[in-house]
C-alpha positions in Angstrom: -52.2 1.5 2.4 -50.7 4.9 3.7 -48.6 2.6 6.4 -47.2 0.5 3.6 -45.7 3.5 1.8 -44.6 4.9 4.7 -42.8 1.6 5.4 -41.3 1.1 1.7 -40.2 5.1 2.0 -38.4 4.3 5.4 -37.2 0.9 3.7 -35.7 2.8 0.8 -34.7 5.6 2.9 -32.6 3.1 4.9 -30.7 1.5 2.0 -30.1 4.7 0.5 -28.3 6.5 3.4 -25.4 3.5 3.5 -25.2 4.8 -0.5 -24.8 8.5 0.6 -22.6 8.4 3.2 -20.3 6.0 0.8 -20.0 8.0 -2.2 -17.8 10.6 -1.0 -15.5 8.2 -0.9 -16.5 6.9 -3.7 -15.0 9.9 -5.4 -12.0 10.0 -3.2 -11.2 7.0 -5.1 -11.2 8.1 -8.4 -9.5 11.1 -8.1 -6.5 10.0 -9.8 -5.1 12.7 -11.0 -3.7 15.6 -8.2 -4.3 19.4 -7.9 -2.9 20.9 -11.1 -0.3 23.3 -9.2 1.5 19.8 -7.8 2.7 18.9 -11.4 6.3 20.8 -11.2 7.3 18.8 -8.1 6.3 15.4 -8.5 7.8 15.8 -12.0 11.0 17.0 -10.0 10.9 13.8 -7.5 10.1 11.8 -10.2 13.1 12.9 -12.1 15.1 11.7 -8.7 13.5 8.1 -8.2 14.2 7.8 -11.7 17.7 7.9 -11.9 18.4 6.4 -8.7 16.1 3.5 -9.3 17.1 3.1 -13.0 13.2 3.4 -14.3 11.9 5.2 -17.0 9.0 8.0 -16.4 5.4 7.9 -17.6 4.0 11.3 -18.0 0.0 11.1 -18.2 -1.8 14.3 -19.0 -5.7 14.5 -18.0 -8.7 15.1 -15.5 -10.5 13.7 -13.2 -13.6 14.3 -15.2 -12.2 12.2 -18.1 -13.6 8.7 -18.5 -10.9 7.5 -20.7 -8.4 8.7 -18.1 -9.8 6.8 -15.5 -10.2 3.7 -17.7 -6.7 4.5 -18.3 -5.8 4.3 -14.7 -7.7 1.7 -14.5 -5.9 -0.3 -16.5 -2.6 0.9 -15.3 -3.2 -0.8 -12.3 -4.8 -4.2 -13.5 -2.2 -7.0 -14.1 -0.1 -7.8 -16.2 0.3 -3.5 -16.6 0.7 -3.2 -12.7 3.8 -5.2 -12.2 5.2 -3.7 -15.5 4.3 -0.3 -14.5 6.1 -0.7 -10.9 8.9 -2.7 -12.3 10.1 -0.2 -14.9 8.5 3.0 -14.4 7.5 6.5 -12.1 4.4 7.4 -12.9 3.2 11.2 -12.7 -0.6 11.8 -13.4 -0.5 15.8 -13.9 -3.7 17.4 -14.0 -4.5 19.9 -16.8 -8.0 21.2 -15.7 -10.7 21.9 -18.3 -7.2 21.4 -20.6 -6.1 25.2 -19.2 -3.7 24.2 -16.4 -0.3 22.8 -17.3 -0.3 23.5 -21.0 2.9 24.7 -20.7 4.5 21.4 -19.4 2.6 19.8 -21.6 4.1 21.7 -24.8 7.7 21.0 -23.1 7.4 17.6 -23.5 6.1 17.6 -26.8 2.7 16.5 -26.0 -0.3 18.5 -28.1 -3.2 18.7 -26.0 -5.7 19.7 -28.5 -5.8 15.8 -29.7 -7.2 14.6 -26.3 -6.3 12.7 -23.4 -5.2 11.1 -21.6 -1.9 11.6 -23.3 1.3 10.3 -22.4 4.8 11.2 -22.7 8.3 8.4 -21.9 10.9 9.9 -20.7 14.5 8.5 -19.7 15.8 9.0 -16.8 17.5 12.0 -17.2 14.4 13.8 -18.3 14.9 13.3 -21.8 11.7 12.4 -24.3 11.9 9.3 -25.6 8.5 9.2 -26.9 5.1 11.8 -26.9 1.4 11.4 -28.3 0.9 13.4 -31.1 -2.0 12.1 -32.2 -4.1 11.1 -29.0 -3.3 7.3 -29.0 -5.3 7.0 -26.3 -8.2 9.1 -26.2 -10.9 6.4 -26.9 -9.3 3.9 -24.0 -13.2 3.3 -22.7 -13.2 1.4 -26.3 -9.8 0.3 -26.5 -8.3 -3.2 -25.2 -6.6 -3.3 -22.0 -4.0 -4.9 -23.7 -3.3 -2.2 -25.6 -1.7 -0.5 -22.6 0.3 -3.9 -21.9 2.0 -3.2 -25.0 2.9 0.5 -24.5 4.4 -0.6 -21.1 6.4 -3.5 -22.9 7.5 -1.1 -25.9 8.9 1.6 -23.8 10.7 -0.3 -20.4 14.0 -0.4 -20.7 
């Protein structure tokens, strides 16, 4: 009896190392949205590829630890929102910590944190707002239809 335990430990011991050595990069992968302190620049360079390539910029404000942001990236990335995405926008994903980092970009643009995120902000290519969430559209996007982002995208291209 002791040798059978000993052989279902090894046995689970076995299938779970393959699990531990994968979830690091597990976590690699959803780690969507950067450092909080590279916000300022990848604003700037999208600001550039936005004007040059005639696209409009998607602003999205959250955390890593937010499960509607990642079901928002998520969905940003499935089709039909991936080709829209590519084909008509620069998107930045800036990072607002335990919602104390980047509040102050976040107020530039119009976008109240306090209502939740993710929360996005359209902006021309100029830098100009064309639209902000005031009243956290998006902060239930684990509940919300997929589609719900198609029709943002479609709304706001160009």
């Amino acid at each position: 009896m002791k040798s059978r335990n000993f052989l279902t430990a090894g046995a689970a011991a076995a299938l779970l190392l393959p699990m531990a050595v994968a979830r690091p990069q597990e976590q690699a992968k959803k780690d969507v949205y950067p450092a909080p302190e590279a916000a300022r620049g990848q604003i700037k360079d999208a600001l550039a590829k936005a004007k040059s390539q005639h696209k409009r910029i998607i602003l999205d404000f959250g955390g890593n630890w937010c499960g509607d942001c990642l079901a928002l990236d998520k969905y940003f990335h499935q089709e039909p929102n991936a080709t829209l995405l590519k084909d008509n926008f620069i998107l930045v994903d800036v990072n607002i910590g335990q919602f104390d980092k980047n509040k102050d970009i976040a107020k530039a643009y119009g976008v109240p944190l306090g209502k939740g995120v993710p929360a996005l902000a359209v902006l021309d290519s100029d830098g100009k707002v064309l639209y902000s969430q005031k009243k956290g559209e998006f902060e239930a996007m684990r509940t919300m239809d997929p589609k719900s982002v198609t029709d943002f995208l479609n709304h706001w291209k160009k």
